[in-house]
Backbone as JSON Lines, residues from 0, in Angstrom:
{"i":0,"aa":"X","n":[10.03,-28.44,-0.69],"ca":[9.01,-27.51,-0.3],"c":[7.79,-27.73,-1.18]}
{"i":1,"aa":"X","n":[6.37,-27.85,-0.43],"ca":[5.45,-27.89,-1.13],"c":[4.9,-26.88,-1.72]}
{"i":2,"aa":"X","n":[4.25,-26.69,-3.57],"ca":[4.18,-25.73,-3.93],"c":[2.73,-25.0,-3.12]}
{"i":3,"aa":"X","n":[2.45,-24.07,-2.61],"ca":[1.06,-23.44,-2.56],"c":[0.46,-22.52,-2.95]}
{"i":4,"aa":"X","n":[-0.6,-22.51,-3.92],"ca":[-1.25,-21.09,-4.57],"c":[-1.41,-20.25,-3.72]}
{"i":5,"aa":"X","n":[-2.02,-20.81,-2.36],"ca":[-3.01,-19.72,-1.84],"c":[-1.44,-18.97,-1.47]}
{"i":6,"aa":"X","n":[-0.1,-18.38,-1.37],"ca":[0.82,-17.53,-1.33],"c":[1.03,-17.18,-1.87]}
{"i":7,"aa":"X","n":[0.29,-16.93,-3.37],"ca":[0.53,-16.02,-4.22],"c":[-0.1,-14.73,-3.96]}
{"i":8,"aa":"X","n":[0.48,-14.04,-4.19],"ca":[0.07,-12.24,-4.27],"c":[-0.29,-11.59,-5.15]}
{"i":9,"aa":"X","n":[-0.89,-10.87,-5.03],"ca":[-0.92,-10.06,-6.36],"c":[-1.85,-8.68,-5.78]}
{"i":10,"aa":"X","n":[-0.4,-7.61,-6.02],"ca":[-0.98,-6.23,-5.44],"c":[-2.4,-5.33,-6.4]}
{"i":11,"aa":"X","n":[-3.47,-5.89,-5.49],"ca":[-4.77,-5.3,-5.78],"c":[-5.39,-4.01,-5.64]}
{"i":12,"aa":"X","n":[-4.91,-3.4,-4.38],"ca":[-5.19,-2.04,-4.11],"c":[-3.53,-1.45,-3.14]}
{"i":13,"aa":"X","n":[-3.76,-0.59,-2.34],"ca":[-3.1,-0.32,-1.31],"c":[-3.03,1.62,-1.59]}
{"i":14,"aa":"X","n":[-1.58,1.71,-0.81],"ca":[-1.51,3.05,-0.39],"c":[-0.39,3.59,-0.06]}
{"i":15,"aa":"X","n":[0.29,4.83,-0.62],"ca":[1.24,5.09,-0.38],"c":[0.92,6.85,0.59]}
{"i":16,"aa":"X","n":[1.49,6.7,1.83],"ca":[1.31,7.67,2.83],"c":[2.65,8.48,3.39]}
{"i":17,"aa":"X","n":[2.67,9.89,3.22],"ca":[3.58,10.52,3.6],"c":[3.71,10.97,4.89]}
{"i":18,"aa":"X","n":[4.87,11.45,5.36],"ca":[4.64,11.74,6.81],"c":[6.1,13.14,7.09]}
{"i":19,"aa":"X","n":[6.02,13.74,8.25],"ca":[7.16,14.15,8.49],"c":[8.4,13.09,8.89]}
{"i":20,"aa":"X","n":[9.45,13.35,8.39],"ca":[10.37,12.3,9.52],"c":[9.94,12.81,10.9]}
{"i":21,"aa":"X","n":[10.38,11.49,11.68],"ca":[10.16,11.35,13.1],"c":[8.76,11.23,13.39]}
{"i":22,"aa":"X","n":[7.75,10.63,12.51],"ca":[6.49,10.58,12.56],"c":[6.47,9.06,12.72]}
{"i":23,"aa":"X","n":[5.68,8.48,14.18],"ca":[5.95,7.55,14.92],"c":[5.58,6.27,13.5]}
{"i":24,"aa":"X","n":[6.71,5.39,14.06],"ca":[6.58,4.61,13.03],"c":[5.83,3.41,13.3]}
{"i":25,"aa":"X","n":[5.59,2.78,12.13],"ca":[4.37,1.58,12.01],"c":[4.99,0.46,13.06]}
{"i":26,"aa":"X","n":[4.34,-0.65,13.49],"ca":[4.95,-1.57,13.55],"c":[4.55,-3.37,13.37]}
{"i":27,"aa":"X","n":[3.7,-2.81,12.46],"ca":[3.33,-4.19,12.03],"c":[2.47,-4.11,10.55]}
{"i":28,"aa":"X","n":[2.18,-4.9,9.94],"ca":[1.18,-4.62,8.8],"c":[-0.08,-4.2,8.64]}
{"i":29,"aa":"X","n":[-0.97,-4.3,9.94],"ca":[-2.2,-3.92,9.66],"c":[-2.19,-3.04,10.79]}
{"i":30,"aa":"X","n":[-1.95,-2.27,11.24],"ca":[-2.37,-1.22,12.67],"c":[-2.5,0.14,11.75]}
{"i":31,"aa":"X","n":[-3.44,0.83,11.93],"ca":[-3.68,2.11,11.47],"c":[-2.08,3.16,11.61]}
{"i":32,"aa":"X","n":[-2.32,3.34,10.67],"ca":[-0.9,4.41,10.79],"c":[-0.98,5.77,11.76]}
{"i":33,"aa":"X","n":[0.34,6.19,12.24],"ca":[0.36,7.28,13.06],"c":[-0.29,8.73,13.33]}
{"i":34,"aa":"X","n":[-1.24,9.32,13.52],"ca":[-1.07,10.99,13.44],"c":[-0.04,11.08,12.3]}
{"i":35,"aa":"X","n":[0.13,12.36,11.83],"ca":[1.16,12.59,10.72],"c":[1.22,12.12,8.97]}
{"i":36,"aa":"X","n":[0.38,11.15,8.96],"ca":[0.89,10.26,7.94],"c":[-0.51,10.31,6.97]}
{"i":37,"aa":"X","n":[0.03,11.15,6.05],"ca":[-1.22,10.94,4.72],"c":[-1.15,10.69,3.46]}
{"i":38,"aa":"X","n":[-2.38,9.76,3.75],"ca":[-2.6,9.23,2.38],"c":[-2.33,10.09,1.21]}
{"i":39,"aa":"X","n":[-1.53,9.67,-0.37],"ca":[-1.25,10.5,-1.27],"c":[-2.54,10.34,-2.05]}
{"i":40,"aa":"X","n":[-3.55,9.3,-1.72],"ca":[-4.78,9.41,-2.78],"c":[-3.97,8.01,-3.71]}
{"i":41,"aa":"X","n":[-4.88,8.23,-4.78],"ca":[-4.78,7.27,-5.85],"c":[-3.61,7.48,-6.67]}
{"i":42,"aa":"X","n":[-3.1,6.08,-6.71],"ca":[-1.78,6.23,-7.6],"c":[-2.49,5.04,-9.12]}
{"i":43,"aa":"X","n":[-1.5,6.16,-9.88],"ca":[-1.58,5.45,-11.73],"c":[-1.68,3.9,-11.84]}
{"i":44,"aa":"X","n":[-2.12,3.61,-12.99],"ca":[-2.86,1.82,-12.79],"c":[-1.4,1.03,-13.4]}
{"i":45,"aa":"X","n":[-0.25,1.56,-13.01],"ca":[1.1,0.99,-12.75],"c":[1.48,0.13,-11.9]}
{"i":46,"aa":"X","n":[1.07,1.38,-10.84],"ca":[1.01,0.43,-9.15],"c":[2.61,1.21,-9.12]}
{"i":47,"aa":"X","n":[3.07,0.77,-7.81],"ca":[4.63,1.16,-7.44],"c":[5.66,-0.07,-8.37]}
{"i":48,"aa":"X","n":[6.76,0.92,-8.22],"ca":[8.17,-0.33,-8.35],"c":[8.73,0.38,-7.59]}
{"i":49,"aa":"X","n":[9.5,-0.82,-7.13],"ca":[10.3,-0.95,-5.8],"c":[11.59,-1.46,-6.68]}
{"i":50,"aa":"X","n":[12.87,-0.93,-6.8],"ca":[13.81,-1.04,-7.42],"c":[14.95,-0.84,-6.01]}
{"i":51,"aa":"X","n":[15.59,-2.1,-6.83],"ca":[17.16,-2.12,-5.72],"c":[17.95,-1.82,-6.74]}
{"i":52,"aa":"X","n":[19.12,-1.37,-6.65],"ca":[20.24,-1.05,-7.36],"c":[21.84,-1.52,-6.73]}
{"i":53,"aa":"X","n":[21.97,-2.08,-7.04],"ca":[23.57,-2.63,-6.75],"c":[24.67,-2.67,-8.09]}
{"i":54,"aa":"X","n":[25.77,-1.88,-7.78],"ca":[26.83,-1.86,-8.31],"c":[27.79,-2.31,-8.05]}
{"i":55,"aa":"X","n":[28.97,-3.45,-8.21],"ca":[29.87,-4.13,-7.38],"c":[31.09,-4.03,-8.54]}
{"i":56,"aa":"X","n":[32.42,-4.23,-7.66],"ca":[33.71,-4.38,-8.2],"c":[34.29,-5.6,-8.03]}
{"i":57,"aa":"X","n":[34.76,-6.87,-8.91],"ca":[35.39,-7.46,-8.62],"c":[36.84,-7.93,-8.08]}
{"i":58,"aa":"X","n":[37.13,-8.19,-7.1],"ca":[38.84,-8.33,-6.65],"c":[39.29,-10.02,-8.14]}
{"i":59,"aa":"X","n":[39.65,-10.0,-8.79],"ca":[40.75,-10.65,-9.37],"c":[42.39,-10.92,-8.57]}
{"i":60,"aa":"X","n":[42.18,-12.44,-8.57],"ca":[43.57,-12.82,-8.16],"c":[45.0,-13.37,-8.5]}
{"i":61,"aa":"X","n":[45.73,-12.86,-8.48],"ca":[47.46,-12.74,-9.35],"c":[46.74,-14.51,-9.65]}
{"i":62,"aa":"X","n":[47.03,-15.88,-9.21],"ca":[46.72,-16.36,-9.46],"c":[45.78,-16.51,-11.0]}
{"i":63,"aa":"X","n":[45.76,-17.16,-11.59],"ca":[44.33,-17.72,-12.9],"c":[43.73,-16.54,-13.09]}
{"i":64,"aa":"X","n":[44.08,-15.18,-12.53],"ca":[43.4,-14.02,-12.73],"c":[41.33,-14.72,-12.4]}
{"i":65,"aa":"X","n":[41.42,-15.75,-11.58],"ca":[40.53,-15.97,-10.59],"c":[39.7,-15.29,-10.12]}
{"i":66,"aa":"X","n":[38.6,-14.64,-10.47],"ca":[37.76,-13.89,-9.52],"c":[37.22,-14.55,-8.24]}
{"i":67,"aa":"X","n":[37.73,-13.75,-7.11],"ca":[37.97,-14.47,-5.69],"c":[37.04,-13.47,-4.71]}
{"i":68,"aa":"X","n":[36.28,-12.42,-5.21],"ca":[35.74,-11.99,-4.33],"c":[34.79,-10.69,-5.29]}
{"i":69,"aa":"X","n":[33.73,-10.23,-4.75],"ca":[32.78,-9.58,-5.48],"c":[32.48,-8.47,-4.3]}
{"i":70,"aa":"X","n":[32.77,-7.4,-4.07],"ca":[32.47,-6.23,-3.46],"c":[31.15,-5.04,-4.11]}
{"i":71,"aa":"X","n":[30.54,-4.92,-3.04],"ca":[29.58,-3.87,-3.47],"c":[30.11,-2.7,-3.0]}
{"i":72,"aa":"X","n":[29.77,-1.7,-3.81],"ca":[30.4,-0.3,-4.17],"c":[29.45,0.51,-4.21]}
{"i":73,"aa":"X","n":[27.76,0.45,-3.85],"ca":[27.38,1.33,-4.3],"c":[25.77,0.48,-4.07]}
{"i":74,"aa":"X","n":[24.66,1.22,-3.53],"ca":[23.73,0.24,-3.27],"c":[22.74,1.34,-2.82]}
{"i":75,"aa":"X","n":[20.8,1.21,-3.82],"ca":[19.79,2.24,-3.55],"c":[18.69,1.31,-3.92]}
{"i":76,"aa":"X","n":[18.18,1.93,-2.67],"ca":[16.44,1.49,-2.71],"c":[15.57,2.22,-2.75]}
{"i":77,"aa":"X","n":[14.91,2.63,-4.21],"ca":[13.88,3.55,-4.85],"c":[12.84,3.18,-4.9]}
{"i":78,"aa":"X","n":[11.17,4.36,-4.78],"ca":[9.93,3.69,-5.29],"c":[9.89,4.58,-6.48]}
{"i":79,"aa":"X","n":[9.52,4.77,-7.24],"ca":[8.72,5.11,-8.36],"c":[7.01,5.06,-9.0]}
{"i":80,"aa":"X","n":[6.51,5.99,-8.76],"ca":[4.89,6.18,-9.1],"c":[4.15,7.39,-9.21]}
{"i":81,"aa":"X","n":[3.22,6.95,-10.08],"ca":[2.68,8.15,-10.83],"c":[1.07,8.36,-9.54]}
{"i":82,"aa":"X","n":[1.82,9.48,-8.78],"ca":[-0.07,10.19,-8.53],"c":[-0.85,10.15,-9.42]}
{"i":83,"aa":"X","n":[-2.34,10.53,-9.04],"ca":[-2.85,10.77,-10.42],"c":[-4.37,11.54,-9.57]}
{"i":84,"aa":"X","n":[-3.74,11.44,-7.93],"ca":[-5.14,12.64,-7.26],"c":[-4.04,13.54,-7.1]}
{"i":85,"aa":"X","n":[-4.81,15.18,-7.7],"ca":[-4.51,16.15,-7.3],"c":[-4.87,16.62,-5.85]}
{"i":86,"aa":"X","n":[-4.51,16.93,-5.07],"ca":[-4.6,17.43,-3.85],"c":[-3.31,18.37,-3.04]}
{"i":87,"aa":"X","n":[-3.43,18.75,-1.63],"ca":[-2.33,19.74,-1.14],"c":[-1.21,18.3,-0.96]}
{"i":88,"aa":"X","n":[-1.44,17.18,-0.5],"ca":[-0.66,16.79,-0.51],"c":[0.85,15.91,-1.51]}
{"i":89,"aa":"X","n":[-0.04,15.7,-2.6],"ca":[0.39,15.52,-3.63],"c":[1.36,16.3,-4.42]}
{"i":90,"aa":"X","n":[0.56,17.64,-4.56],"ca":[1.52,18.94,-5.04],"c":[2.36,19.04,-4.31]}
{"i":91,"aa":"X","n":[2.72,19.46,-3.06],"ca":[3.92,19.49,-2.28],"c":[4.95,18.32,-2.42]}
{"i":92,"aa":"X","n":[4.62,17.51,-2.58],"ca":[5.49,16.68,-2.86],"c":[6.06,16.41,-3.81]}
{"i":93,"aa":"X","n":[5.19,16.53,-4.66],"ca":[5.67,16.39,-6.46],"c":[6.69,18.21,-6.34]}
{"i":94,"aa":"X","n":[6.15,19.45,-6.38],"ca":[6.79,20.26,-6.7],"c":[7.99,20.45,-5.82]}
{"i":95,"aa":"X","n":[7.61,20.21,-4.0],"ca":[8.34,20.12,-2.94],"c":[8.58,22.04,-2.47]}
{"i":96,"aa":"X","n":[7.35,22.41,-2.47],"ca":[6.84,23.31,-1.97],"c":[5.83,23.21,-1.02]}
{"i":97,"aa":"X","n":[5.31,24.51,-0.24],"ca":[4.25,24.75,0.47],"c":[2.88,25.05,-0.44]}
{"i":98,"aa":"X","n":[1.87,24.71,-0.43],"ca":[0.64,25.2,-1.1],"c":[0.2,26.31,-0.14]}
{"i":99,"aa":"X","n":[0.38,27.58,-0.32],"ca":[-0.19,28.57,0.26],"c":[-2.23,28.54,0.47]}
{"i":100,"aa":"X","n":[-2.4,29.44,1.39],"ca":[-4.2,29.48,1.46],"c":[-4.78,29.91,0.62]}
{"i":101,"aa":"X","n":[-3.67,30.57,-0.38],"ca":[-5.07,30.6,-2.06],"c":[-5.46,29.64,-2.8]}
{"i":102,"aa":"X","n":[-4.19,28.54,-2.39],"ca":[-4.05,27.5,-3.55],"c":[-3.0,27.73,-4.45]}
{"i":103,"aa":"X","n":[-2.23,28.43,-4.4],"ca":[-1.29,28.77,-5.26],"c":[0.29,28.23,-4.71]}
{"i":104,"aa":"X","n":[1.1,27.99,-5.52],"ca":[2.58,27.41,-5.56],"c":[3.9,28.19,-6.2]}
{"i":105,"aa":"X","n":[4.53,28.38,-5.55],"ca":[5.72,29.21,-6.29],"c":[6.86,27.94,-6.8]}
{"i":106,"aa":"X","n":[6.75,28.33,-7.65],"ca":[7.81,26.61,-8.28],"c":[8.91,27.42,-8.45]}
{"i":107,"aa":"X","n":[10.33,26.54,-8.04],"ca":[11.73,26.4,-8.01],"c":[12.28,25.22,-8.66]}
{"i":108,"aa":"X","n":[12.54,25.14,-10.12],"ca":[12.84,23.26,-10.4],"c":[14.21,23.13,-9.45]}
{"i":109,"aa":"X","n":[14.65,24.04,-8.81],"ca":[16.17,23.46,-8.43],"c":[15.69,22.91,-6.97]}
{"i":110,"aa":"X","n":[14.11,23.13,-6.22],"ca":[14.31,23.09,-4.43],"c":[13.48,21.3,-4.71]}
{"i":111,"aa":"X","n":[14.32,20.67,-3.55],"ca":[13.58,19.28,-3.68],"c":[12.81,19.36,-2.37]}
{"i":112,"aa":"X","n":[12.04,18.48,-1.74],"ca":[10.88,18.1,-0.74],"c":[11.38,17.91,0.26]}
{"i":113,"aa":"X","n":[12.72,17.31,0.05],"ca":[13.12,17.23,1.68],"c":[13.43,16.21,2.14]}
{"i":114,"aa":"X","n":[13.33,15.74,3.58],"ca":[13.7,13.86,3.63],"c":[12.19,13.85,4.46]}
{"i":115,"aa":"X","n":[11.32,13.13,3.97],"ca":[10.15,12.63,4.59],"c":[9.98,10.96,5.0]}
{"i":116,"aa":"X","n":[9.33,10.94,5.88],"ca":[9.02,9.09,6.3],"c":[8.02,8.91,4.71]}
{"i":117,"aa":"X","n":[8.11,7.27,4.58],"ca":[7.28,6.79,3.56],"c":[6.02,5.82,4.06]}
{"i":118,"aa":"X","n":[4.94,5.35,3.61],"ca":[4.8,4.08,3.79],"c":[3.63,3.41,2.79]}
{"i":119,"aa":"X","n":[4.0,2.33,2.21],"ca":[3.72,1.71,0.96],"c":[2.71,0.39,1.6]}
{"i":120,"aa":"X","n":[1.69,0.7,1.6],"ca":[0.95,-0.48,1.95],"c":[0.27,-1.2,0.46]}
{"i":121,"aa":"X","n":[0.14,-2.25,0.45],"ca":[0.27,-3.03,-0.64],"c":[-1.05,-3.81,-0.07]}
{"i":122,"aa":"X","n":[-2.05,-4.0,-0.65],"ca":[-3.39,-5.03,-0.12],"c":[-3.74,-6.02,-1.27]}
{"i":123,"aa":"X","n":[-3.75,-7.46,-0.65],"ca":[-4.82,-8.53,-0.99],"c":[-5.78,-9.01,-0.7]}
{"i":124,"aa":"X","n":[-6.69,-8.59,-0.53],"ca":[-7.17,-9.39,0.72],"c":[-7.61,-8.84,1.65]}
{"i":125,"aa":"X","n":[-7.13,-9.73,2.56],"ca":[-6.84,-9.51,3.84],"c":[-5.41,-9.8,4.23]}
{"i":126,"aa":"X","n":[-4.56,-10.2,3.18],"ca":[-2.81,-10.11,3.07],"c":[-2.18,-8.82,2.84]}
{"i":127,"aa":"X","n":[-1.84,-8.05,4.2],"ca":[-1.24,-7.09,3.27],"c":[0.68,-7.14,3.52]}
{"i":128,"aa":"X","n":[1.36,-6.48,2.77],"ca":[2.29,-6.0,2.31],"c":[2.61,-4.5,3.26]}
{"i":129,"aa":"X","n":[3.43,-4.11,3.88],"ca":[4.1,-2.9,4.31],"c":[5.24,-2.47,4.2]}
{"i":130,"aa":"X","n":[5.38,-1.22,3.69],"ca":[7.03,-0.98,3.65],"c":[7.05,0.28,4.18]}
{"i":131,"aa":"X","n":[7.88,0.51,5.04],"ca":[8.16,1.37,5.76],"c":[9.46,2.24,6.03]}
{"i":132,"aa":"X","n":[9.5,3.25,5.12],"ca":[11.02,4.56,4.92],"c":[11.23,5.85,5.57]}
{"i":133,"aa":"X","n":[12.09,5.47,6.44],"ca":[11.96,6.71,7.58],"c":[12.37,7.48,7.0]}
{"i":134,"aa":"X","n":[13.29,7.73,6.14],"ca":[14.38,8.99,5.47],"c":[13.9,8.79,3.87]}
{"i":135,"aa":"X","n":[12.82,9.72,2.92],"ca":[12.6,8.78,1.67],"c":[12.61,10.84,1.89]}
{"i":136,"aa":"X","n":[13.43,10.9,0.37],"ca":[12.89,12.19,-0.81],"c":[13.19,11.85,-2.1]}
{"i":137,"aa":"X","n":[12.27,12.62,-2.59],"ca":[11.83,12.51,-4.29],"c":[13.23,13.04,-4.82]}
{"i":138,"aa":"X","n":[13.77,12.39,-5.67],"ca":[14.73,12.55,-6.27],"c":[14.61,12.53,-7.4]}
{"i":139,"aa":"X","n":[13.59,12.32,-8.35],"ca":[13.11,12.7,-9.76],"c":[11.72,13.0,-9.62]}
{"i":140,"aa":"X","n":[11.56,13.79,-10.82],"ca":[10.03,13.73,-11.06],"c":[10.28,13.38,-12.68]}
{"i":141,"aa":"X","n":[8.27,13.15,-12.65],"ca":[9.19,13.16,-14.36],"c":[7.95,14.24,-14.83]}
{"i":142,"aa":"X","n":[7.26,14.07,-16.27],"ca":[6.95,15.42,-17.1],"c":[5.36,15.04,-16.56]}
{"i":143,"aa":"X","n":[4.91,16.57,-16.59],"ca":[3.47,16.69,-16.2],"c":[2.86,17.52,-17.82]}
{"i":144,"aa":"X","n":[1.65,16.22,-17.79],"ca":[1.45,15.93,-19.23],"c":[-0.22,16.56,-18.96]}
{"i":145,"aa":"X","n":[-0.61,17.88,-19.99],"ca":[-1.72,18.09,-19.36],"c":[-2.62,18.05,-20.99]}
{"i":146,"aa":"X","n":[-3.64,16.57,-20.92],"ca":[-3.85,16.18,-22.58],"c":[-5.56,16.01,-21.93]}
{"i":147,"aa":"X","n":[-6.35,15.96,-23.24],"ca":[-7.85,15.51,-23.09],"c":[-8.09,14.24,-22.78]}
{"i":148,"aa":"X","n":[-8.75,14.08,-21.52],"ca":[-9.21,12.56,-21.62],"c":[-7.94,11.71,-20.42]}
{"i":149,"aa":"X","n":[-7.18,12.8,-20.33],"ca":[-5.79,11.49,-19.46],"c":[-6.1,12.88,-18.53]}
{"i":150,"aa":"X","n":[-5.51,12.22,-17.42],"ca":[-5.53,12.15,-15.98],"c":[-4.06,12.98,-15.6]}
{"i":151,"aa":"X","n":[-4.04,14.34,-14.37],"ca":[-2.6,14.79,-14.06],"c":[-2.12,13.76,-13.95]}
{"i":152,"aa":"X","n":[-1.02,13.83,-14.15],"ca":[0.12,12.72,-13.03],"c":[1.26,13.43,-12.57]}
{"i":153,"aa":"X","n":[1.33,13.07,-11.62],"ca":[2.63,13.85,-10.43],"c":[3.44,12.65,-10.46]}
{"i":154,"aa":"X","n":[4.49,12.06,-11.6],"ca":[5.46,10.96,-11.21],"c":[6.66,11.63,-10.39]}
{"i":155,"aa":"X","n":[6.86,10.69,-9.17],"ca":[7.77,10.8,-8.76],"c":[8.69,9.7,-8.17]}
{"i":156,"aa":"X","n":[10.17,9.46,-8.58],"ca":[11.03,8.52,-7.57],"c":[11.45,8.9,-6.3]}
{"i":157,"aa":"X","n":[10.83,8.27,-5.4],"ca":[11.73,8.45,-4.07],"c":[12.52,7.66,-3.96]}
{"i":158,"aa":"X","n":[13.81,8.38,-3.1],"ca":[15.35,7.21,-2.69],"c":[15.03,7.56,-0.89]}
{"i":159,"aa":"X","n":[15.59,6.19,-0.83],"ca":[15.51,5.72,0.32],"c":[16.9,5.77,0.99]}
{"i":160,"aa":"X","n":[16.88,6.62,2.29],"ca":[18.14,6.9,3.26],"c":[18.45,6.25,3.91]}
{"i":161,"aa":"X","n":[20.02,5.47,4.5],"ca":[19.83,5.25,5.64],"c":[19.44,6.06,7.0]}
{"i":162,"aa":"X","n":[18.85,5.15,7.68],"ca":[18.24,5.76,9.16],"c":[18.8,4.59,10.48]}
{"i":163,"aa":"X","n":[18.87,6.08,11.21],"ca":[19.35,5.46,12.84],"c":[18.19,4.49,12.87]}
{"i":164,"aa":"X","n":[17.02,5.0,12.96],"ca":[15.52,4.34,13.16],"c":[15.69,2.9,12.92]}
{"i":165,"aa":"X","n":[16.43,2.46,11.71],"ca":[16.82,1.29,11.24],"c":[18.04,0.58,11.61]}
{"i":166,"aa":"X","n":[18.62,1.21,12.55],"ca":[20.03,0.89,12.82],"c":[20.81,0.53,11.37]}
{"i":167,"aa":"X","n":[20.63,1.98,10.71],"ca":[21.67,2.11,8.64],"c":[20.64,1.2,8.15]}
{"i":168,"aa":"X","n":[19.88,0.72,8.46],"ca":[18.48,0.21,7.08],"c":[18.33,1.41,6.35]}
{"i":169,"aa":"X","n":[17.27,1.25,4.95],"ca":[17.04,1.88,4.71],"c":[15.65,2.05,4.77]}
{"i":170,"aa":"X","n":[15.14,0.34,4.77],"ca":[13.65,0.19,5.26],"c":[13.09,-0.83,5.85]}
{"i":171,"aa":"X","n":[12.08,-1.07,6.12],"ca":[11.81,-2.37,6.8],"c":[10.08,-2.34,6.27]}
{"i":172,"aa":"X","n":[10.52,-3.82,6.06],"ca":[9.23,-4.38,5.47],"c":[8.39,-5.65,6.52]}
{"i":173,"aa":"X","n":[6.98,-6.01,6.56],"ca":[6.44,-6.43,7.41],"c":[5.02,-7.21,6.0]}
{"i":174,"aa":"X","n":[4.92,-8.38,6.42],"ca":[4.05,-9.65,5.78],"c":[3.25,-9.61,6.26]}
{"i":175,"aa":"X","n":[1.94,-9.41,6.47],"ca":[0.92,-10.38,7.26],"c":[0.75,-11.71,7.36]}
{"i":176,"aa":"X","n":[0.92,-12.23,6.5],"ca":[0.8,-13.32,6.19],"c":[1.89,-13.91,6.62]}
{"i":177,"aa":"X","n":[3.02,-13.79,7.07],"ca":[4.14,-14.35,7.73],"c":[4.15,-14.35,9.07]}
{"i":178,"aa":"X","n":[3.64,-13.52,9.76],"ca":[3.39,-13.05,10.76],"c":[3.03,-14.75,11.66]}
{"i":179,"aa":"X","n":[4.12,-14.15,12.86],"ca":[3.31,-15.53,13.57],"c":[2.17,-15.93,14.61]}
């Protein structure tokens, strides 16, 4: 295989957009996203991680005590990222409440957000990156740090569900640049 620069990537801007589940889904990398689906604003100069997690058990065989087979036991696909625009949509998600018409929030640390669609657009260019999570809720947050000079941040991990949508995916991702 010949090596080529111009396929290198490197995530420059993009966008991570929430939606209700059942909020019609994307189907390609660049088509404007559905009714439903909003932008969270600006995320922390982190950018996302996209973390897989696999846990496996090995079968060992009476034989040479041989390891003859490697089973997975256990398998999650998380994003992780720090908001850093305050807005209605942001707060709801980070606290996983309603923002009432004063502006005000009744916080519960025990109630989570719910299962919402995701979608992670990733831009180079004119190369973009899409990832697309029909079943995604925040399953951590982490500490909201309120200092001079630094910026809120609403960190939160979302885990990724399986979905019918996916026939048991948990997500589906789309290249432009692969695209034929």
């Amino acid at each position: 295989m010949a090596l080529d620069s111009s396929n290198v990537r490197v995530a420059v801007t993009g966008a991570v957009s929430v939606g209700p589940t059942g909020t019609t889904a994307p189907t390609d990398a660049d088509t404007a996203l559905a009714v439903g689906f909003v932008d969270l604003g600006y995320v922390g100069e982190d950018g996302v991680t996209e973390t897989r997690d696999r846990s496996t058990d090995t079968i060992k065989a009476w034989q040479n005590a041989a390891i003859i087979r490697e089973v997975v036991t256990e398998a999650k696909l998380s994003y992780n990222f720090v908001l850093v625009e305050t807005n209605k949509a942001t707060v709801e998600l980070f606290y996983g409440t309603t923002v009432a018409a004063d502006g005000s929030i009744v916080i519960n640390p025990g109630s989570g957000s719910g299962r919402h669609s995701l979608v992670l657009d990733v831009v180079d260019g004119d190369e973009v990156i899409r990832a697309y999570i029909p079943e995604a809720e925040v399953t951590e947050v982490g500490d909201q740090v309120y200092a001079s000079g630094e910026p809120i941040g609403y960190e939160v991990t979302v885990t990724a569900y399986p979905s019918t949508a996916l026939a048991g995916g948990t997500a589906k991702k789309w290249y432009s640049s692969l695209a034929s």
